[in-house]
N, C-alpha and C positions, 0 to 999 in steps of 0.2 A: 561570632564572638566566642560559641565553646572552644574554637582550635585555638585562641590564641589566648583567650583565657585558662587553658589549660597548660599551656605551657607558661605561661605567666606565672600562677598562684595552687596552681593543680585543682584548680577551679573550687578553693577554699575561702570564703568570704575571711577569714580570720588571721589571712594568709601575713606574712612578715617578712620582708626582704632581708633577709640576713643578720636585721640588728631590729631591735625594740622600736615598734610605734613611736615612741616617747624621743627618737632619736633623729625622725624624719624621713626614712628610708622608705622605700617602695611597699603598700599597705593595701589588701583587698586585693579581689579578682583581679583587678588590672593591673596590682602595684603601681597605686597611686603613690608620686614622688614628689621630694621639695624639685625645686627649679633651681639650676646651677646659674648664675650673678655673673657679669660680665663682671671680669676683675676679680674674680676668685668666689669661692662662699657659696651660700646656698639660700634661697629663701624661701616661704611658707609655702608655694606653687600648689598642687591641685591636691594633695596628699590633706593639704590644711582644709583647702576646700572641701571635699569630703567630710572633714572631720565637723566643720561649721554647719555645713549640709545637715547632718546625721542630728547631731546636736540642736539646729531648730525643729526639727522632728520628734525629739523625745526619743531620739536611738544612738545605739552605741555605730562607730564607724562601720565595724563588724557587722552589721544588720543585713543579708543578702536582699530583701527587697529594698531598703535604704540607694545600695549600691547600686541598684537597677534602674534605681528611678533616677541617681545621679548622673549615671551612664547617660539616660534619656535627655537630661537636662542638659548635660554640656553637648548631646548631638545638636537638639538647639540652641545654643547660646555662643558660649566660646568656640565648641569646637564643630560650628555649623557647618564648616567645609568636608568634613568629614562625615559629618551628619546627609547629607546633601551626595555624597557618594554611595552611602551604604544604603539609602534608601532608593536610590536611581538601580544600585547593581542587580543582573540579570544573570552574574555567574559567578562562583565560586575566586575566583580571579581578582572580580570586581571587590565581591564583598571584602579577599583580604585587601584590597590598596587602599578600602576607605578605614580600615579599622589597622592598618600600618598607619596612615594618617594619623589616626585617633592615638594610637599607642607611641609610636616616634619609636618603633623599635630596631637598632641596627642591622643585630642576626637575626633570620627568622627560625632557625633556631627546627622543630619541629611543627611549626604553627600550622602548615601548608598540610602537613601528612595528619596532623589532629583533626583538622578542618574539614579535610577528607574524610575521616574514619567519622565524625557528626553527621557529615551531608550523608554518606550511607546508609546510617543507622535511621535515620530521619525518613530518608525514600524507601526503608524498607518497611517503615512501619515498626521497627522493633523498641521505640520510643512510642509508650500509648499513655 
């Protein structure tokens, strides 16, 4: 999750795709997004959910454990197909095609080379 949450949000819980919360645009670690409408438009998609999320919790969207436990949530629920990949994966490989899943991202952009530089830091121990 940090490689492509880093390229995502620069692994910023407060993180804002380009234009105000308040607008619907990509929000949090993941840049949680509205959902584009068939026939034009946009509507409340996972961006909101989060938002309702946080809000029966007594938290703002922004909350990084809020957004972790979201994360968790939709591995379970919605987005169990995905959920179901990244818990199966046994390689660096694996883990990005279940969290490309999770994320629906087109370019990967530098996700793969982040992903890297975590899994290193991780096996060397310079993460205590």
């Amino acid at each position: 999750c940090l490689g492509v949450w880093q390229q995502e949000s620069t692994l910023s819980p407060s993180a804002q795709e380009g234009r105000s919360a308040s607008t619907g645009w990509g929000i949090g670690l993941a840049q949680w997004s509205r959902d584009r409408l068939r026939g034009g438009g946009w509507g409340p998609g996972r961006r909101q959910k989060l938002i309702d999320f946080a809000k029966n919790k007594g938290k703002g969207w922004n909350d990084l454990v809020t957004q972790l436990d979201f994360f968790e949530y939709e591995l379970g629920s919605s987005e169990a197909k995905a959920g179901r990949t990244l818990r199966s994966a046994t390689t660096l490989d694996q883990a990005i095609s279940g969290l490309k899943q999770y994320e629906r991202f087109g370019v990967a952009g530098k996700r793969v080379q982040y992903a890297r530089g975590w899994l290193e830091k991780i096996n060397s121990g310079a993460l205590k």
